[in-house]
C-alpha positions as a Markdown table, in Angstrom:
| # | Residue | x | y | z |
|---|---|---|---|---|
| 1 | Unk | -15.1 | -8.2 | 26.1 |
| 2 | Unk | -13.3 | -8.7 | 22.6 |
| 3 | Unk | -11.1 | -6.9 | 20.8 |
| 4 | Unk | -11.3 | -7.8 | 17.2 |
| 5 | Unk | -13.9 | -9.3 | 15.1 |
| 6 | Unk | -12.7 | -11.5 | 11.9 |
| 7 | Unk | -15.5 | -12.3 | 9.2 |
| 8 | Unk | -15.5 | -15.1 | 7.3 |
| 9 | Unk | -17.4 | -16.0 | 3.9 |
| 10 | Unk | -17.0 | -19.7 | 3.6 |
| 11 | Unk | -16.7 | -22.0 | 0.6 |
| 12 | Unk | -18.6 | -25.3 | -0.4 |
| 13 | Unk | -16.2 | -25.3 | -3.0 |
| 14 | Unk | -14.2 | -28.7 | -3.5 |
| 15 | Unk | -10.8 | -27.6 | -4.8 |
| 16 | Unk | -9.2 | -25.2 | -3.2 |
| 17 | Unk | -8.6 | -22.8 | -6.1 |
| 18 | Unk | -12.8 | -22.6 | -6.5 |
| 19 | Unk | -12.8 | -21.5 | -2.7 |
| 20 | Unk | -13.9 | -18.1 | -2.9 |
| 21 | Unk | -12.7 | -17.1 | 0.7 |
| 22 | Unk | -12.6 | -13.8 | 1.8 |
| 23 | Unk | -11.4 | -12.9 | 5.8 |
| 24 | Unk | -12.2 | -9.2 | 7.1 |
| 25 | Unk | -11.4 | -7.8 | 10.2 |
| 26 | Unk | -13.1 | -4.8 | 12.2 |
| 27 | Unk | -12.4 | -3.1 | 15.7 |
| 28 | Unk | -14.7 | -1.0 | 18.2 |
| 29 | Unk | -13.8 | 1.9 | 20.2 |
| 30 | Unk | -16.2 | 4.3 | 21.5 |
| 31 | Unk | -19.0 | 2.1 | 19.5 |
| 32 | Unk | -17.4 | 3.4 | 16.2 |
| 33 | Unk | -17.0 | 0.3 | 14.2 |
| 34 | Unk | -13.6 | 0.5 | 11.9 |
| 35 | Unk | -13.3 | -2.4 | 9.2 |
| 36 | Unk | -9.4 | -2.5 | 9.0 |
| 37 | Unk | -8.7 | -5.0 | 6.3 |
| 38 | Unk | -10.7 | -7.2 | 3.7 |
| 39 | Unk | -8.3 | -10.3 | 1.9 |
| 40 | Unk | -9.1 | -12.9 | 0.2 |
| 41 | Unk | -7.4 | -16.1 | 1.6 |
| 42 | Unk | -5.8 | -19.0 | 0.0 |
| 43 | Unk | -8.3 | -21.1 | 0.9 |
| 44 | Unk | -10.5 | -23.4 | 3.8 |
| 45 | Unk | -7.0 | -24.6 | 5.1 |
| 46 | Unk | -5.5 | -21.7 | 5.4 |
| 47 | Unk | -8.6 | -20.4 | 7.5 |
| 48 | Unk | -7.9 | -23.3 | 10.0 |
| 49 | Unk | -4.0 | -22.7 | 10.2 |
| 50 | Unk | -4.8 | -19.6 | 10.9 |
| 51 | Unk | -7.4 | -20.4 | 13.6 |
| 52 | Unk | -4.5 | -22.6 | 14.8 |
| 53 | Unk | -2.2 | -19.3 | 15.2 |
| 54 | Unk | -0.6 | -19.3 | 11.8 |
| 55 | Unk | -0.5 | -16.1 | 9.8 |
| 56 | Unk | -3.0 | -15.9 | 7.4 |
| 57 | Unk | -2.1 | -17.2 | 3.7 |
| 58 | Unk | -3.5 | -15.2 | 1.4 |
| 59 | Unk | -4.5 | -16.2 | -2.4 |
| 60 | Unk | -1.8 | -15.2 | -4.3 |
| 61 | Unk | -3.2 | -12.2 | -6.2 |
| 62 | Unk | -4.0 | -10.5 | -3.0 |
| 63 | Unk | -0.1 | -11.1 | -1.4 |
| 64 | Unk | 0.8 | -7.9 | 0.4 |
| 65 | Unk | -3.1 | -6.6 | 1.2 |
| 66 | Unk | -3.8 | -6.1 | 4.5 |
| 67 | Unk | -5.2 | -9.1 | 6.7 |
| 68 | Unk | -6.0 | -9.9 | 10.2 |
| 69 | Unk | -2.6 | -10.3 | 11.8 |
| 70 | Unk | -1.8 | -12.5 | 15.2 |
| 71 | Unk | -3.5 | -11.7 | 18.5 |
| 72 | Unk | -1.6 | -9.6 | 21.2 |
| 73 | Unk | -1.1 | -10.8 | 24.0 |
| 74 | Unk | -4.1 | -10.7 | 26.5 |
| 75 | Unk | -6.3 | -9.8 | 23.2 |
| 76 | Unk | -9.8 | -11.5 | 22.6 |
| 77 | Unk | -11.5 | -11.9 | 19.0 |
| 78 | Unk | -14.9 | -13.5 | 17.4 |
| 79 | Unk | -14.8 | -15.3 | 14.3 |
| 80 | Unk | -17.7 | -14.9 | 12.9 |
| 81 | Unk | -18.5 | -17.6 | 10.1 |
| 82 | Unk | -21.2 | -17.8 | 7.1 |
| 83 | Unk | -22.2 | -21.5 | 7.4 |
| 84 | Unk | -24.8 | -23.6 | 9.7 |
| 85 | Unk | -22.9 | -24.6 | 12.7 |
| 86 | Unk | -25.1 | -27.5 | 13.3 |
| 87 | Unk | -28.3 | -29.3 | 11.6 |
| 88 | Unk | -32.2 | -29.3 | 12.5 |
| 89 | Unk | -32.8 | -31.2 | 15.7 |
| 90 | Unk | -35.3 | -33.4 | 13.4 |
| 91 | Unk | -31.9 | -35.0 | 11.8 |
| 92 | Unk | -31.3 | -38.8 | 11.8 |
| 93 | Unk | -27.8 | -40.0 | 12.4 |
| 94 | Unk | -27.2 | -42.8 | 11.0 |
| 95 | Unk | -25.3 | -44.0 | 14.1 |
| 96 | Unk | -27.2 | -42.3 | 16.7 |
| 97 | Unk | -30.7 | -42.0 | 15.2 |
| 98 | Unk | -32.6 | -38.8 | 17.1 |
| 99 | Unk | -30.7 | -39.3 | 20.0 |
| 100 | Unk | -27.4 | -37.2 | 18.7 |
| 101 | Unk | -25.1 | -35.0 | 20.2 |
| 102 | Unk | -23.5 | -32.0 | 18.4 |
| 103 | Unk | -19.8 | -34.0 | 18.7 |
| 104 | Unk | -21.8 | -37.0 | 16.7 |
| 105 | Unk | -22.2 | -34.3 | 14.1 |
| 106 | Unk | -19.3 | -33.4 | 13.9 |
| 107 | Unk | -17.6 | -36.6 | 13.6 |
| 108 | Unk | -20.3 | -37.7 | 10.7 |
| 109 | Unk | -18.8 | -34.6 | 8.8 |
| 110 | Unk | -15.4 | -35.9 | 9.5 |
| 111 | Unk | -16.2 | -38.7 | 8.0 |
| 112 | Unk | -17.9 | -37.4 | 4.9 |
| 113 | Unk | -15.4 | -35.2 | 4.5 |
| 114 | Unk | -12.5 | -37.6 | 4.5 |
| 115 | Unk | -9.0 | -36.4 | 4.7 |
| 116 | Unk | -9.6 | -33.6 | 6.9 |
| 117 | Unk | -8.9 | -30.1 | 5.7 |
| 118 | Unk | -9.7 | -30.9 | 2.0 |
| 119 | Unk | -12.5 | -33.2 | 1.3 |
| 120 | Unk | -14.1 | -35.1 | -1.5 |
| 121 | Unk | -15.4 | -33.3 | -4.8 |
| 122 | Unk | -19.2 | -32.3 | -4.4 |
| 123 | Unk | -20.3 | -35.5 | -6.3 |
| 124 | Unk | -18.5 | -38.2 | -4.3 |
| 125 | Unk | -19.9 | -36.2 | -1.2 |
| 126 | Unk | -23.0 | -36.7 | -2.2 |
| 127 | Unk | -22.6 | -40.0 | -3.6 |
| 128 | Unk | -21.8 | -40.7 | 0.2 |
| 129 | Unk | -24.8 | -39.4 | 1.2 |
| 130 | Unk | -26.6 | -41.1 | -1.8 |
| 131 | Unk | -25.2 | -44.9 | -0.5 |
| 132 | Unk | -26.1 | -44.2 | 3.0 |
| 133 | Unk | -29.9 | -45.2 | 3.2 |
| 134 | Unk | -30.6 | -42.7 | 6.6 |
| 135 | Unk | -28.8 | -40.2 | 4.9 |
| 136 | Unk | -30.2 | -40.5 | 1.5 |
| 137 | Unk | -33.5 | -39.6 | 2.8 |
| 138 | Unk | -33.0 | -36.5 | 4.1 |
| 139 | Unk | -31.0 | -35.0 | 2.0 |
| 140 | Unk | -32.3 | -33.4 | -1.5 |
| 141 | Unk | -29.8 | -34.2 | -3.6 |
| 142 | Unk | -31.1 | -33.6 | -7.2 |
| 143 | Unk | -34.6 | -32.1 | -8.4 |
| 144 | Unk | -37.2 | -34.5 | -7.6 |
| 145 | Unk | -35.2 | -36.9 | -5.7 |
| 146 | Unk | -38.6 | -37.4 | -3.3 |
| 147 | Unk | -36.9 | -35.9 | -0.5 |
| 148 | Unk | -39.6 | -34.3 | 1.6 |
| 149 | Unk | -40.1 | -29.9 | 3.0 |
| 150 | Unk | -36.3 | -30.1 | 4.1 |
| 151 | Unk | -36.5 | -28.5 | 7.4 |
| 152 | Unk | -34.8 | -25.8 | 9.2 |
| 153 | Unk | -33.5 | -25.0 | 12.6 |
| 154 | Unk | -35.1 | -23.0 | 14.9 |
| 155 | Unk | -32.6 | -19.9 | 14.7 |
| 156 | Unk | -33.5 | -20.4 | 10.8 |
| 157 | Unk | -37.3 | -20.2 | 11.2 |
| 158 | Unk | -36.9 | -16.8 | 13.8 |
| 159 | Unk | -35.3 | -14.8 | 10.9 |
| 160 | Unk | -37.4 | -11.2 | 10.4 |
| 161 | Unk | -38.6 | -11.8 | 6.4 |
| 162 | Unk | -35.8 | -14.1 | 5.8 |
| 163 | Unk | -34.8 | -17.7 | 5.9 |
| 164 | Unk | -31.5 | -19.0 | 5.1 |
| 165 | Unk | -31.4 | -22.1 | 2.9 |
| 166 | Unk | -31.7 | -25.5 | 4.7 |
| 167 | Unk | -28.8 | -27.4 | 5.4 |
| 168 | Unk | -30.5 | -30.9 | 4.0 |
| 169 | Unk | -30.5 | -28.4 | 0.8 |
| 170 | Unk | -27.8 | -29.9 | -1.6 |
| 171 | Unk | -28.5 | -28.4 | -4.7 |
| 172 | Unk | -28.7 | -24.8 | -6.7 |
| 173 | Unk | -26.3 | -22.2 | -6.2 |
| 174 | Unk | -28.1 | -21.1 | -2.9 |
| 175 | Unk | -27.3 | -24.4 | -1.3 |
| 176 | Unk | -25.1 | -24.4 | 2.1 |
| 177 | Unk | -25.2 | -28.2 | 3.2 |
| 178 | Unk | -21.8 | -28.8 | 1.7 |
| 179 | Unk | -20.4 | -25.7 | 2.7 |
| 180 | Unk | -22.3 | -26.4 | 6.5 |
| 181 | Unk | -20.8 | -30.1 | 6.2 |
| 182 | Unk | -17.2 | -29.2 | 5.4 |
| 183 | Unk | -17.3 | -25.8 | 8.0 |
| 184 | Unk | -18.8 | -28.1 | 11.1 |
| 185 | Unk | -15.7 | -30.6 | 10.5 |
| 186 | Unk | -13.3 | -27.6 | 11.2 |
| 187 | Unk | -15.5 | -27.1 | 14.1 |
| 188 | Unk | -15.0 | -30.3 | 15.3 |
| 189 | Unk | -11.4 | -30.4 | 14.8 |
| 190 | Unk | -10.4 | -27.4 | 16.5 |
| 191 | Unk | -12.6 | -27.5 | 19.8 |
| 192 | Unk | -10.4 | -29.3 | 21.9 |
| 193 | Unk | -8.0 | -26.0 | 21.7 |
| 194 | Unk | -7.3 | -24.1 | 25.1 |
| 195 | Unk | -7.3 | -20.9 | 23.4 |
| 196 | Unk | -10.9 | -21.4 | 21.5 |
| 197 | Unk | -14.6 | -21.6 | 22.0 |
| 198 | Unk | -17.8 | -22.9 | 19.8 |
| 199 | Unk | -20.1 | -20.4 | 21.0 |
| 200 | Unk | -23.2 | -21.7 | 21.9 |
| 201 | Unk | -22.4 | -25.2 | 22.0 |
| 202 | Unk | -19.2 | -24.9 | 24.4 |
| 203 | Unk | -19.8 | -24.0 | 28.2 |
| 204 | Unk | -20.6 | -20.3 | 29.5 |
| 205 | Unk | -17.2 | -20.1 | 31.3 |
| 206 | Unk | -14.6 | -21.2 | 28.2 |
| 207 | Unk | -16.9 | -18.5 | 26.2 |
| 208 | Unk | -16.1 | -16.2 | 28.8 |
| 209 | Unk | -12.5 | -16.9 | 29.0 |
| 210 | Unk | -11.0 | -18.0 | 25.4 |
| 211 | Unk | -9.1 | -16.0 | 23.5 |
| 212 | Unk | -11.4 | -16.8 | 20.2 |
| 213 | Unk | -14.8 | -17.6 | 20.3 |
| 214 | Unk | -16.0 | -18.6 | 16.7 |
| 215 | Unk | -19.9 | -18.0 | 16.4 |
| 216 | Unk | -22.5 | -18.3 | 13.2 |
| 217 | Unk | -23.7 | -14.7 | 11.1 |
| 218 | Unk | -25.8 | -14.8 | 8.3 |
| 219 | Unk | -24.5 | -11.8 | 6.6 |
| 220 | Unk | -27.8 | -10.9 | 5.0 |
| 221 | Unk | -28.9 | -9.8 | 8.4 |
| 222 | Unk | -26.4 | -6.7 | 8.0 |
| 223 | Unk | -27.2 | -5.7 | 4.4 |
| 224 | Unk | -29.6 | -3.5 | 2.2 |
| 225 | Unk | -32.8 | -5.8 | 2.1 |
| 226 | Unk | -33.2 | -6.3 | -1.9 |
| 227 | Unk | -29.4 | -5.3 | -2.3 |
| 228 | Unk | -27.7 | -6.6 | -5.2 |
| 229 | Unk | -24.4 | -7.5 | -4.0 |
| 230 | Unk | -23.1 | -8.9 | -7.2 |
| 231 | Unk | -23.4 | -6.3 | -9.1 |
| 232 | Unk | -20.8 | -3.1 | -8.2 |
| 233 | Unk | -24.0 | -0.4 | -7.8 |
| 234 | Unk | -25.1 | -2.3 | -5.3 |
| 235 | Unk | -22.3 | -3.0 | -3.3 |
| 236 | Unk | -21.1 | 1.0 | -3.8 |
| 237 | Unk | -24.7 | 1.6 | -2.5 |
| 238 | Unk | -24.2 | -0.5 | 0.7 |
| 239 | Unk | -20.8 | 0.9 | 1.8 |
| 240 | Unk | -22.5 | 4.5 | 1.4 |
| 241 | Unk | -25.2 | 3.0 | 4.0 |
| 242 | Unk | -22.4 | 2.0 | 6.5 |
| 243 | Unk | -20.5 | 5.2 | 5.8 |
| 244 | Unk | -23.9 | 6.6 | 6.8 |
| 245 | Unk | -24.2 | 4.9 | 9.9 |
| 246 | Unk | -21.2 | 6.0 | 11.0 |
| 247 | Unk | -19.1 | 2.6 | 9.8 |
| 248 | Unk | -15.5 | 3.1 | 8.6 |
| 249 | Unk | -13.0 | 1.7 | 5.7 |
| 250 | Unk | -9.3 | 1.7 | 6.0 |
| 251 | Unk | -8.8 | 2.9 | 2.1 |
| 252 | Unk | -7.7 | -0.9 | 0.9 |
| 253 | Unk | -10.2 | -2.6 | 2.4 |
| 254 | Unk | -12.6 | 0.1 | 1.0 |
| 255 | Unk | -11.1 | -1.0 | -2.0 |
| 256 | Unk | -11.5 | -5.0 | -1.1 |
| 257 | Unk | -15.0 | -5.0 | -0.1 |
| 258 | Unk | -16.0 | -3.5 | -3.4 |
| 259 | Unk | -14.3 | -5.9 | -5.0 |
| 260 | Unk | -17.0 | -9.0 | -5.5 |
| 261 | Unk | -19.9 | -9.9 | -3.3 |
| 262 | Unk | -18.1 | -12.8 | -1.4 |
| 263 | Unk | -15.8 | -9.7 | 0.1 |
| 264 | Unk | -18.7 | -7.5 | 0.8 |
| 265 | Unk | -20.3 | -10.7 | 2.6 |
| 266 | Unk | -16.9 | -11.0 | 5.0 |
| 267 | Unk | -17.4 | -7.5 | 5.2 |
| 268 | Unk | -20.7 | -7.3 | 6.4 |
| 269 | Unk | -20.0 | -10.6 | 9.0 |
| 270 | Unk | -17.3 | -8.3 | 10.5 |
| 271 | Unk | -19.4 | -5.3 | 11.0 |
| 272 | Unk | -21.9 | -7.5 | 12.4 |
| 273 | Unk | -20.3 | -9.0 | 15.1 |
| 274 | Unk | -18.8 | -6.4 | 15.9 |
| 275 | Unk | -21.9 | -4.4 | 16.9 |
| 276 | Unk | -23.5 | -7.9 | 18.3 |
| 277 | Unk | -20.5 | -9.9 | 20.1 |
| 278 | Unk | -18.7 | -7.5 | 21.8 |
| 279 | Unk | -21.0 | -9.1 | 24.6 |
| 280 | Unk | -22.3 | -12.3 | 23.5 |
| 281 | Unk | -25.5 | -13.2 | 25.1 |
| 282 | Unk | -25.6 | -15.5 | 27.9 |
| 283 | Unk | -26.7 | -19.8 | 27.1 |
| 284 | Unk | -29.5 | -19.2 | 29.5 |
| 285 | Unk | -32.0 | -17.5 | 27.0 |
| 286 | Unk | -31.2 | -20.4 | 24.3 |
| 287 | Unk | -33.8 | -23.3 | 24.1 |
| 288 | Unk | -31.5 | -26.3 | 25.3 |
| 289 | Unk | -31.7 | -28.0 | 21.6 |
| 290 | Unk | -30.5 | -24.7 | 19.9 |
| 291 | Unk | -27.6 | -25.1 | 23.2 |
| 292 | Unk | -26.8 | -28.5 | 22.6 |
| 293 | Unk | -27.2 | -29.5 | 19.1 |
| 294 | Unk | -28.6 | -27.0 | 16.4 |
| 295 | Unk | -27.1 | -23.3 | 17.1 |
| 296 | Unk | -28.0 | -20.1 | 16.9 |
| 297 | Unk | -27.2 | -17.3 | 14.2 |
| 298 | Unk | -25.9 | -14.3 | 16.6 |
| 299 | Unk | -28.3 | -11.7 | 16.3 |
| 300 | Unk | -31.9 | -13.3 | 15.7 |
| 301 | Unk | -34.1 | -13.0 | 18.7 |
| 302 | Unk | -33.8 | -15.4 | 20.8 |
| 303 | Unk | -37.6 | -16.7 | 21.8 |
């Protein structure tokens, strides 16, 4: 069982003052889901110090709103992030051809993310990508690049009416490879904690016992269908739908999640997990590629 569920919007964004991060945090008691704070932090770094146990920095503006503090002692929490934790089992590595693992991925986004935490500017990613003739083929880089139907995971292609973008996607403002690339290099940085878990790709029992288990949410799943979250109607509209359904706002983060549709996205990942991963389903029901090397978006059905 958790205790706390943190949402995340992520950010493809190269420089850290583009990266439009916000961090929310909800609880449930009695199945009464209370969002407690919505902040936006400093940026992707200060998302992984704070996955590391460091309180987190917030972007200056928002200095003194509340935010997700440290764990108690004995506490659990999901982190529930916004970007593709892994890519179609169809990818070529450029290493390991078919035949790669999800820690091959993640080193490959190491790599093309170079320097760790803060990675190249969008165009000398993708001028990586560009050089590397495997890589260059999957990837859609500009309009009419040749690239074949990018295709999507499995978890991607169950969505109800929906489909989130494809990770081989790398252009328009819906895109999410760079964002996916960047977010599955954290990923690979942090596993080896004691105190954390990559649910679905690490085993049952860490799942079970780690005092964080970071999973994927597509926050769409948990809005309005046809909402428009960019514009303030629409995002009054959808706290009205949670008040409705029994969802509650500390006043500031009331306040915060109206504030831009990036916060009402955190918002909406927090909420989700929280009425999703306060059990997280078992591996067993997972096809062993979704397991192993693709993910799973918590809360599509699993076939």
């Amino acid at each position: 069982m958790f205790d706390r569920f943190v949402g995340v919007d992520w950010s493809g964004a190269a420089r850290p003052s583009g990266q439009q991060i916000y961090v929310a945090e909800a609880t449930l008691q009695s199945g009464r889901v209370t969002v407690a704070s919505v902040v936006r932090a400093r940026d992707r770094a200060a998302v992984e110090a704070f996955l590391r146990g460091a309180p987190l920095e917030q972007a200056p503006a928002w200095r003194g709103w509340p935010s997700p503090g440290a764990l108690a002692r004995g506490a659990r929490r999901v982190v529930a992030f916004d970007f593709a934790f892994g890519f179609p089992v169809a990818f070529r590595h450029p290493d390991q051809g078919r035949e790669w693992s999800w820690d091959d991925l993640g080193s490959l986004a190491n790599r093309l993310s170079p320097g760790g935490i803060e990675e190249r500017p969008h165009e000398s990613l993708r001028r990586a990508i560009a050089a590397d003739p495997v890589l260059a083929g999957q990837f859609r880089l500009h309009g009419g690049n040749g690239v074949p139907a990018t295709p999507h995971r499995m978890t991607d292609r169950r969505q109800d009416g929906l489909r989130p973008e494809s990770v081989f996607h790398l252009i328009g403002p819906s895109q999410v490879g760079i964002g996916s690339i960047a977010g599955i290099a954290m990923l690979h940085r942090l596993r080896g904690r004691d105190d954390l878990a990559v649910w679905p790709f690490d085993g049952g029992d860490r799942v079970e016992t780690a005092r964080q288990v970071l999973v994927e949410v597509w926050p769409r799943m948990w809005l309005e269908r046809g909402l428009r979250k960019n514009e303030l109607p629409g995002r009054v509209r959808q706290l009205e739908r949670w008040a409705q359904q029994g969802v509650n706002f500390r006043t500031r983060a009331e306040q915060a999640a109206l504030s831009s549709g990036d916060a009402l996205d955190a918002a909406a990942a927090a909420i989700g997990a929280a009425r999703t991963c306060h059990m997280l389903p078992s591996h067993a029901p997972l096809p062993r590629d979704a397991r192993q090397r693709e993910g799973w978006i918590v809360g599509v059905q699993v076939p």
